[in-house]
C-alpha positions in Angstrom: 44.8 22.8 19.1 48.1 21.3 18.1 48.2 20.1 14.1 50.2 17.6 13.1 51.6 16.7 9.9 53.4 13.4 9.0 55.4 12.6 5.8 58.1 10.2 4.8 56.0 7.0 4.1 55.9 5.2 1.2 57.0 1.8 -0.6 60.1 -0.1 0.7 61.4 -3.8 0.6 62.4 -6.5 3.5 65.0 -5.2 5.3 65.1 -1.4 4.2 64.7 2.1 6.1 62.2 4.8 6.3 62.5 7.7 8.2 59.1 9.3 9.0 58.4 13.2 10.1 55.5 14.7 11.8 55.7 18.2 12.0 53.6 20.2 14.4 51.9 23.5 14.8 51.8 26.0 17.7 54.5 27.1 20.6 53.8 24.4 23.1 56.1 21.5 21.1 58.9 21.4 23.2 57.1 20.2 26.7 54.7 18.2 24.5 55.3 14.5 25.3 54.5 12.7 21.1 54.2 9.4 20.1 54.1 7.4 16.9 51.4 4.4 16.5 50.6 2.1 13.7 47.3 0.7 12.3 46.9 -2.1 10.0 44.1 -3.4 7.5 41.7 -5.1 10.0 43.8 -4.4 13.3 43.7 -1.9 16.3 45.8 1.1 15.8 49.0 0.4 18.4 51.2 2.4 20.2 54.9 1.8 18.4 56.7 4.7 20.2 56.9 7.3 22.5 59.5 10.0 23.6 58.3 12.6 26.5 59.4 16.3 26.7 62.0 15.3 28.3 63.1 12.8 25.7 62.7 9.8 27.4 62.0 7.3 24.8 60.1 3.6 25.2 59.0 1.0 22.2 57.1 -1.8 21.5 58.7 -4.4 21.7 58.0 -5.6 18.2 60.4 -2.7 16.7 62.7 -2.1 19.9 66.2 -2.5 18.3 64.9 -1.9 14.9 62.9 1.7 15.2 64.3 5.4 17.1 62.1 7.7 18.1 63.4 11.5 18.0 62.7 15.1 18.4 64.1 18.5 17.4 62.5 21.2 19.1 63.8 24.1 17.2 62.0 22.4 14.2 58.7 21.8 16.4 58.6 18.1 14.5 59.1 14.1 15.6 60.8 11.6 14.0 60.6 7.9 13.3 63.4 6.3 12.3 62.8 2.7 10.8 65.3 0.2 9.8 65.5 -3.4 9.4 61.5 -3.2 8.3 60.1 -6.1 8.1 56.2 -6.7 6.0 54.6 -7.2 9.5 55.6 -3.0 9.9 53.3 -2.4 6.6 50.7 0.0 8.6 49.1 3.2 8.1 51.7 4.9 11.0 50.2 8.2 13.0 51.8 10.9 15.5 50.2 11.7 18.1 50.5 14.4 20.8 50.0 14.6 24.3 49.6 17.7 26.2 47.6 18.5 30.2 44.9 15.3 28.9 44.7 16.5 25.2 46.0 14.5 22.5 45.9 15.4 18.6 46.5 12.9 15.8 47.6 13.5 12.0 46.2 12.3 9.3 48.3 8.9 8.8 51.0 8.1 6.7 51.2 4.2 4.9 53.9 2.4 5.1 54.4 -0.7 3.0 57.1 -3.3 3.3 57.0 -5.5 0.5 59.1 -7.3 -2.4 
């Protein structure tokens, strides 16, 4: 069982950055593929980006241009880089893990882009 552990949200206006972590347990991180998805009030919880084990990287295309999606395997943690955020990114935003047909979530972090 892989943990994960996000941090880095928090309050930010139109047109700021955020740069979230998730930071994960165990010895399997580095051919883990991990993923970052977003859930706001009332919405389904959507994919926002992905990077493989291989660190091949794909977006949404609601933040492609705007969000990067990294990974440091010595550090066994993910990163989301967000600029240009915009209130339609204010979500609770979740890492996720993929590994043989498990996944693992964290607990959520909130984002909130506001003036």
């Amino acid at each position: 069982q892989v943990q994960l552990v996000e941090s880095g949200g928090g309050l930010v206006q139109p047109g700021g950055s955020l740069r979230l972590s998730c930071a994960a347990s165990g010895s399997i991180f580095s051919i883990t593929d991990m993923f970052w998805y977003r859930q706001a009030p009332g919405k389904q919880r959507d994919l926002v980006a992905g990077i493989t084990s291989l660190g091949i990287t794909n977006y949404a295309e609601s933040v492609e241009g705007r969000f990067t999606i990294s990974r440091d395997n010595a550090k066994n943690t993910a990163y989301l880089q967000m600029n240009s955020l915009k209130p339609e990114d204010t979500a609770v935003y979740y890492c996720n893990s993929y590994y043989l047909g498990v996944r693992n979530w964290g607990q959520g972090t909130q984002v909130t882009v506001s003036s």
